[in-house]
C-alpha positions as a Markdown table, in Angstrom:
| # | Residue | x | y | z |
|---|---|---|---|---|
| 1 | Unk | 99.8 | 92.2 | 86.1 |
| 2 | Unk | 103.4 | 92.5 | 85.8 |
| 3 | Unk | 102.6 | 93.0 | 81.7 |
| 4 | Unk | 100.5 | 96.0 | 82.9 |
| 5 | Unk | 103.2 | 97.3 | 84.9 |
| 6 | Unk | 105.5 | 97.5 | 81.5 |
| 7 | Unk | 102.9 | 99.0 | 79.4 |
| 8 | Unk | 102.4 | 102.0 | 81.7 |
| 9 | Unk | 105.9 | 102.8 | 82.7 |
| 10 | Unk | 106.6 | 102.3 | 78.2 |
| 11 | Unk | 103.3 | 104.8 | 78.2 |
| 12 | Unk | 104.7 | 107.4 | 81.2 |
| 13 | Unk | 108.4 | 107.4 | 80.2 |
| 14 | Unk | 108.9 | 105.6 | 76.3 |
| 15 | Unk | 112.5 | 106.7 | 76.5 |
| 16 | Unk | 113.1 | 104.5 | 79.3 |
| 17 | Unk | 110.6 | 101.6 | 79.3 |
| 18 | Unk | 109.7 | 100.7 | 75.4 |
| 19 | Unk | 110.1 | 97.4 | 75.0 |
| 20 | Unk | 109.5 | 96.1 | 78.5 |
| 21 | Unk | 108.0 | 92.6 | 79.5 |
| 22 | Unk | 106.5 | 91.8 | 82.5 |
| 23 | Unk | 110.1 | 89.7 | 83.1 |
| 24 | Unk | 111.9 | 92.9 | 83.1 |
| 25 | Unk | 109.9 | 94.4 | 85.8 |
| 26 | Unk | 110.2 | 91.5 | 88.1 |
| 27 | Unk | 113.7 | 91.6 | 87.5 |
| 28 | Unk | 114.2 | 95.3 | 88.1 |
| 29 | Unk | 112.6 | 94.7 | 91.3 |
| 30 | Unk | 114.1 | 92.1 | 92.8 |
| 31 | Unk | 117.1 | 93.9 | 94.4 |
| 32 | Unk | 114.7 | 95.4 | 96.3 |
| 33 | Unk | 113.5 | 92.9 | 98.3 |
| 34 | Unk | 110.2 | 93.0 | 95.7 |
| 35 | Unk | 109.0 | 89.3 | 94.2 |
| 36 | Unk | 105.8 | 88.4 | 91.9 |
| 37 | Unk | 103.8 | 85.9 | 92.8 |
| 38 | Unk | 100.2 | 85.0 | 92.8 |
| 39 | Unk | 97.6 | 88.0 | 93.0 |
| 40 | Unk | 93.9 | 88.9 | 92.4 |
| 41 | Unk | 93.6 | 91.1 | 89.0 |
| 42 | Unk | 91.3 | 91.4 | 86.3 |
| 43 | Unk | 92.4 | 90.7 | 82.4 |
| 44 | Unk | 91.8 | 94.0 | 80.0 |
| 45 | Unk | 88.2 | 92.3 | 79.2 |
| 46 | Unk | 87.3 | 93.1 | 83.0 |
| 47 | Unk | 86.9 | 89.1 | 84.0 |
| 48 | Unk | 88.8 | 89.0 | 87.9 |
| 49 | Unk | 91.2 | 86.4 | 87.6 |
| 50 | Unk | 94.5 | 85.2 | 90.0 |
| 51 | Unk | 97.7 | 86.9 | 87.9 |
| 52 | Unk | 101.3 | 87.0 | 88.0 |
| 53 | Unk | 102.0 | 90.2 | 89.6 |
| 54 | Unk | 103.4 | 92.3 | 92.3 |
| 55 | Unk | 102.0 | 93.2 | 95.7 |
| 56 | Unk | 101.2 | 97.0 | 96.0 |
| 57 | Unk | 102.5 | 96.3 | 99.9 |
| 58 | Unk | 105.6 | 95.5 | 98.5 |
| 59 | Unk | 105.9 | 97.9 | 96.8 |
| 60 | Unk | 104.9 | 100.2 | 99.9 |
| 61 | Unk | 107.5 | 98.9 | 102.5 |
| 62 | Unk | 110.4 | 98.9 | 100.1 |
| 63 | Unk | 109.6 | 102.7 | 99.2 |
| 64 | Unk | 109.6 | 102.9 | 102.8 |
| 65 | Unk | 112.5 | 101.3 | 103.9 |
| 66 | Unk | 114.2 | 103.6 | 100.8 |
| 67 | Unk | 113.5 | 106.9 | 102.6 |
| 68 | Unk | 114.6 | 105.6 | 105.7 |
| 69 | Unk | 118.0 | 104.8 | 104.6 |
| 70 | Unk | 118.0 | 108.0 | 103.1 |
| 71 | Unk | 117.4 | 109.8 | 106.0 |
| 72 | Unk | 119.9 | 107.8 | 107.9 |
| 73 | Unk | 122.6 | 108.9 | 105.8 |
């Protein structure tokens, strides 16, 4: 999932993200509270499998917890 992740950021902004491994996402979001681990995805062949990946929750409260600091300040 994480995989994923780099291929469409590389595919929205190339300038930025070419080159980007799944590693680099998970390390870009760790600062933020954000961790891989163990979700329910399905391969590019459609076949639901558990993946490496990041929970879309995550992603959610730290988003969250962004614009509330922002708005605090």
């Amino acid at each position: 999932m994480c995989e994923r992740i780099a291929a469409r950021l590389a595919a929205a902004q190339p300038d930025t993200y070419t080159g980007w491994k799944g590693e680099n996402v998970t390390t870009a979001l760790k600062p933020f509270g954000i961790k891989a681990g163990q979700v329910w995805g399905q391969t590019d062949t459609g076949e639901g499998k558990n993946r490496r990946g990041i929970d879309r929750a995550d992603i959610t409260t730290a988003i969250t917890r962004r614009d509330q600091n922002k708005a605090a300040a």
